[in-house]
C-alpha positions as CSV (number, residue, x, y, z in Angstrom):
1,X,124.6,78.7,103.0
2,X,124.0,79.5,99.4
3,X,126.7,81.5,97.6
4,X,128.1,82.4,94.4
5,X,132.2,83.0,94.1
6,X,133.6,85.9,91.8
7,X,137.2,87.2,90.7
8,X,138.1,90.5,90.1
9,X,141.6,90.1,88.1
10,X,142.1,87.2,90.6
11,X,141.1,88.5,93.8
12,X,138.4,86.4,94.5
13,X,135.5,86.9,96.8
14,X,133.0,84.9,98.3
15,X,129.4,86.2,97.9
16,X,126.1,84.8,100.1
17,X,123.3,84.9,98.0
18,X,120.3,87.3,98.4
19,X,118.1,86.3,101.8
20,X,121.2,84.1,103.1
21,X,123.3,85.3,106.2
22,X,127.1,85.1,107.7
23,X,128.4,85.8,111.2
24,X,131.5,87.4,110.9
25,X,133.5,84.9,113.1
26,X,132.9,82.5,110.7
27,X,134.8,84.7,108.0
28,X,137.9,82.8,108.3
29,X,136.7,79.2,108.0
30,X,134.9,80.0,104.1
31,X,138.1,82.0,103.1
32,X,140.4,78.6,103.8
33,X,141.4,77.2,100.3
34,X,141.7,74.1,102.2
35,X,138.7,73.6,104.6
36,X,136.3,76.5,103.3
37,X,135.4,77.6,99.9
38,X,138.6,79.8,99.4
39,X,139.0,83.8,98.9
40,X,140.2,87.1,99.9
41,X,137.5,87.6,101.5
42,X,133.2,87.5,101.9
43,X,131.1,90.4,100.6
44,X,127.4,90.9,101.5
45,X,125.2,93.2,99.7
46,X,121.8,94.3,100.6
47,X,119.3,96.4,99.0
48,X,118.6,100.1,99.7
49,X,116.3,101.5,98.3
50,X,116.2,102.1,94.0
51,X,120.1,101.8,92.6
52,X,121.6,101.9,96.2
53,X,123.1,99.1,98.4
54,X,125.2,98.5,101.4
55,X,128.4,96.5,101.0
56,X,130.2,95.2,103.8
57,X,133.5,94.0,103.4
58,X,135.4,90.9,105.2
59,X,138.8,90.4,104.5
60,X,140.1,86.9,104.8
61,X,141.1,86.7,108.2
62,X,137.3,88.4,109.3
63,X,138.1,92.0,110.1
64,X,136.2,94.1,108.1
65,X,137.5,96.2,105.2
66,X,136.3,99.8,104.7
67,X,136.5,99.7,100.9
68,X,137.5,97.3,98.3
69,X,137.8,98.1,94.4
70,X,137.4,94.5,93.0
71,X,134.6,93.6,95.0
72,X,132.8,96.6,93.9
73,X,133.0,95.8,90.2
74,X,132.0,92.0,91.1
75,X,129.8,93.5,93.0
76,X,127.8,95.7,90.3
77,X,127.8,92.2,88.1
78,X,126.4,90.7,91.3
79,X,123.6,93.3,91.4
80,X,122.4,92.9,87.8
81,X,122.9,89.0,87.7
82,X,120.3,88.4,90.8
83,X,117.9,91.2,89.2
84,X,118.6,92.7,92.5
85,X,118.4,96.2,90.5
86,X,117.8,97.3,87.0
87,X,120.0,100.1,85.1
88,X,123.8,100.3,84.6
89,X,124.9,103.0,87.4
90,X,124.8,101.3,91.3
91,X,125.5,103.7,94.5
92,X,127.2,100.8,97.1
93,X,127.6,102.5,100.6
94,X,130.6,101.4,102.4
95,X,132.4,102.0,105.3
96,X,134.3,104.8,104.0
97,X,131.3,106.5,101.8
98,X,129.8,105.9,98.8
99,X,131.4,104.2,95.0
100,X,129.1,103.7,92.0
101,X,130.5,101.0,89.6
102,X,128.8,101.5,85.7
103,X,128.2,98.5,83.7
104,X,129.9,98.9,80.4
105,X,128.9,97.8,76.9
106,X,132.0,95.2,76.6
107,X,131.5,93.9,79.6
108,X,133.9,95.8,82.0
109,X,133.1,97.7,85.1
110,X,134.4,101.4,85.1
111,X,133.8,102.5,89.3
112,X,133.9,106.3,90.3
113,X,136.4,105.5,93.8
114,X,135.5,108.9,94.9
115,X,139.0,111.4,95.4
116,X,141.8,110.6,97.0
117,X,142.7,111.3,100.6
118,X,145.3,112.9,102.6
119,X,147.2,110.5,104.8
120,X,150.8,110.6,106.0
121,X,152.4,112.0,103.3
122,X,155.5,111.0,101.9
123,X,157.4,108.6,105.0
124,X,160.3,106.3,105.7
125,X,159.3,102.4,106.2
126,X,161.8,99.5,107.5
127,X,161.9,96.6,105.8
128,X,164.3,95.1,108.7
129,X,166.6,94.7,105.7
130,X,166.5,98.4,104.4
131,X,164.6,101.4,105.0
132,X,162.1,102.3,102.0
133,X,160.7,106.1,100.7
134,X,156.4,105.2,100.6
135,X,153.9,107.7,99.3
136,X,150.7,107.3,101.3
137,X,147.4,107.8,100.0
138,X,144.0,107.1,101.3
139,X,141.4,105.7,98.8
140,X,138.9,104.9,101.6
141,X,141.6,102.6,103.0
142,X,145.5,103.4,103.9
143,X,147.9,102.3,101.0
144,X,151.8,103.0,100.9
145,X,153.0,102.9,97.6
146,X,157.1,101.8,97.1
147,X,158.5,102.7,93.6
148,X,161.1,100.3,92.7
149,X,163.3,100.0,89.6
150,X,163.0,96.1,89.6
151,X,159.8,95.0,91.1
152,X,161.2,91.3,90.6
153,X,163.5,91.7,93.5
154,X,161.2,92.1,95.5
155,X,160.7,89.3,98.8
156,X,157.1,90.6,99.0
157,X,155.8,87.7,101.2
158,X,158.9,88.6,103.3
159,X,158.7,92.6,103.8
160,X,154.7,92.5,103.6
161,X,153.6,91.5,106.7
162,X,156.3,93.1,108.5
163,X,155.7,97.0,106.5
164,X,151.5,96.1,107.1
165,X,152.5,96.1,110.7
166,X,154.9,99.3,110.7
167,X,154.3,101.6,114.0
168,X,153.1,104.5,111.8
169,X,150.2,102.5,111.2
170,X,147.8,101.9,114.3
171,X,145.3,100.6,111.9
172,X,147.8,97.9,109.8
173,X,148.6,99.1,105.9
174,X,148.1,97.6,102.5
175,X,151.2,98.2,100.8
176,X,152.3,98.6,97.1
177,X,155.3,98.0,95.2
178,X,155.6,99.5,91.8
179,X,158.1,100.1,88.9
180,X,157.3,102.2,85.7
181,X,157.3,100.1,82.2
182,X,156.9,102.8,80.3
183,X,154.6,106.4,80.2
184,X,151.0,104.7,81.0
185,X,152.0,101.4,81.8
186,X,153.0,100.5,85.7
187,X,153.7,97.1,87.3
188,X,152.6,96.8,91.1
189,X,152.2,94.0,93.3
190,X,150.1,93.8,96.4
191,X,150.4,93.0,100.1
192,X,146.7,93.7,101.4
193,X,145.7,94.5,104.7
194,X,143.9,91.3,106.3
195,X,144.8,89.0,103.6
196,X,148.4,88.7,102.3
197,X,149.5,88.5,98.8
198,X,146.8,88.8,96.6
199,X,146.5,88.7,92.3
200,X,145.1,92.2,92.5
201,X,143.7,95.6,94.0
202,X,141.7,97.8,93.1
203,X,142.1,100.8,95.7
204,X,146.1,99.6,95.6
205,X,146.1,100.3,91.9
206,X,143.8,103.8,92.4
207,X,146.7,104.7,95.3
208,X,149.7,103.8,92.8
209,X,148.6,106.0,90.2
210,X,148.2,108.6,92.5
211,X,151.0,108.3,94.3
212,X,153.1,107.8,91.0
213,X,151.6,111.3,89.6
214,X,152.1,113.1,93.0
215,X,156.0,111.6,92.7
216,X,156.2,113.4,88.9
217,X,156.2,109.9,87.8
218,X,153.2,109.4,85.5
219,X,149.7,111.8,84.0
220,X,146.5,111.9,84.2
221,X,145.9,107.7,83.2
222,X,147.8,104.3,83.7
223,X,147.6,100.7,83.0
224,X,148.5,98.8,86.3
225,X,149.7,95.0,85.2
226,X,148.6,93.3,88.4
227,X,149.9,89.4,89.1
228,X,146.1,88.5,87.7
229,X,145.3,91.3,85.2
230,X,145.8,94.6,84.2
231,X,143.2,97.5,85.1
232,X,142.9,100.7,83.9
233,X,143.3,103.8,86.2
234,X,142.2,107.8,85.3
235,X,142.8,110.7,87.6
236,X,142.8,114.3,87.0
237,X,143.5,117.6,88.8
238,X,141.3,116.8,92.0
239,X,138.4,115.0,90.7
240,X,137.7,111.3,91.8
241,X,139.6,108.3,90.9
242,X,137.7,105.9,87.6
243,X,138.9,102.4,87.3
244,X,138.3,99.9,84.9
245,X,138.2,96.3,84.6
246,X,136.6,92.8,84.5
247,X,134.9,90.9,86.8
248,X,133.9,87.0,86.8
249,X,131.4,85.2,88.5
250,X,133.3,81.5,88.8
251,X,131.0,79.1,90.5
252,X,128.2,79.2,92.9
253,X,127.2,76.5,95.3
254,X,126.3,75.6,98.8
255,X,128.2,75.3,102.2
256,X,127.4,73.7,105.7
257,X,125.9,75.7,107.9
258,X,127.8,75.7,111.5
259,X,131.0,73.8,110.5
């Protein structure tokens, strides 16, 4: 199999190239940093018709995501750097709707997430250590956001897995942790759904500013410093989400088939 690796702020994603297939089983196996190529997970993209495309999304461990922010602005680059489609604008259909990531002038890929989401509310999660106040927001995918006043305290490899797995959420949970820097500027870390600990987010980072301006904690835009970047983040009233930020293709190769 022919593919092409790309980071979004760190989280990295491996993509097949155009005509070339993957059976979801063997998601897993190319995700290992050790046996496989490495990554957060495998995105496939196939042509629609005119500026449309369907993304599927496989996290690392091979269930499938129904939205992922940095793989759509990877994606977008994707698009353009296989002449797959001409123009700036892209409509990718995903499991939870439609996104269109624009192609800026300096490089960067601004990507209308749609609106936010109603989900739980505002509920009560048990670390096993302490009990922790999360704002939940849907960007096409559950996040609960924890504000903290020193995210360096945080044992996220520790309390990740076991707030993912919280009975409130059938379906599992990405979860955020997030401190205010300053007005417009907010740290957050990451424990994603299906793949751990991971540089960035892009819905996570769409959900914290949300979840931060529903909490009387921020307005209308936010820099989110990630562990591999920093991305920009606008939301007003109830409009949709726009976020901003770079995207790398790394390396492209070939992989045995039926490993």
């Amino acid at each position: 199999m022919k593919f092409s690796k790309w980071s979004g702020l760190g989280n990295d994603f491996i993509f097949p190239e155009p005509g070339e297939s993957v059976d979801p089983r063997s998601v897993p196996h190319l995700c290992d940093r050790r046996f496989g190529i490495g990554g957060d997970g495998v995105i496939l993209i196939r042509p629609l018709a005119g500026a449309d495309f369907e993304m599927k999304i496989y996290n690392a461990d091979g269930s499938e995501a129904a939205m992922c922010g940095n793989a759509t602005r990877c994606a977008a680059k994707y698009i353009v750097s296989r002449r797959l489609g001409s123009g700036t604008v892209f409509h990718l259909h995903t499991l939870s709707g439609v996104v269109s990531p624009e192609l800026l002038a300096d490089g960067q890929v601004r990507v209308d997430m749609g609106k936010p989401r109603e989900f739980l509310g505002t509920i009560v999660l048990d670390t096993g250590t302490r009990k922790v106040r999360a704002v939940t927001v849907s960007m096409g995918n559950p996040h609960a956001v924890i504000f903290t006043e020193d995210i360096s305290g945080v044992p996220l490899e520790t309390w990740g897995p076991v707030l993912e797995h919280d009975a409130q959420f059938p379906d599992r949970c990405n979860i955020e942790f997030a401190q205010i820097l300053a007005p417009g500027k907010i740290r957050m870390r990451v424990w994603e759904r299906g793949c751990g600990i991971t540089l960035a987010c892009g819905t996570g980072s769409c959900a914290t500013l949300v979840a931060a301006q529903l909490s009387g904690l921020c307005g209308t835009e936010a820099d989110l410093v990630l562990d591999g970047g920093t991305l920009h983040v606008e939301h007003s009233g109830d409009g949709p989400v726009f976020m901003t930020g770079a995207a790398t293709e790394i390396f492209n190769g070939e992989i045995a088939n039926g490993f």
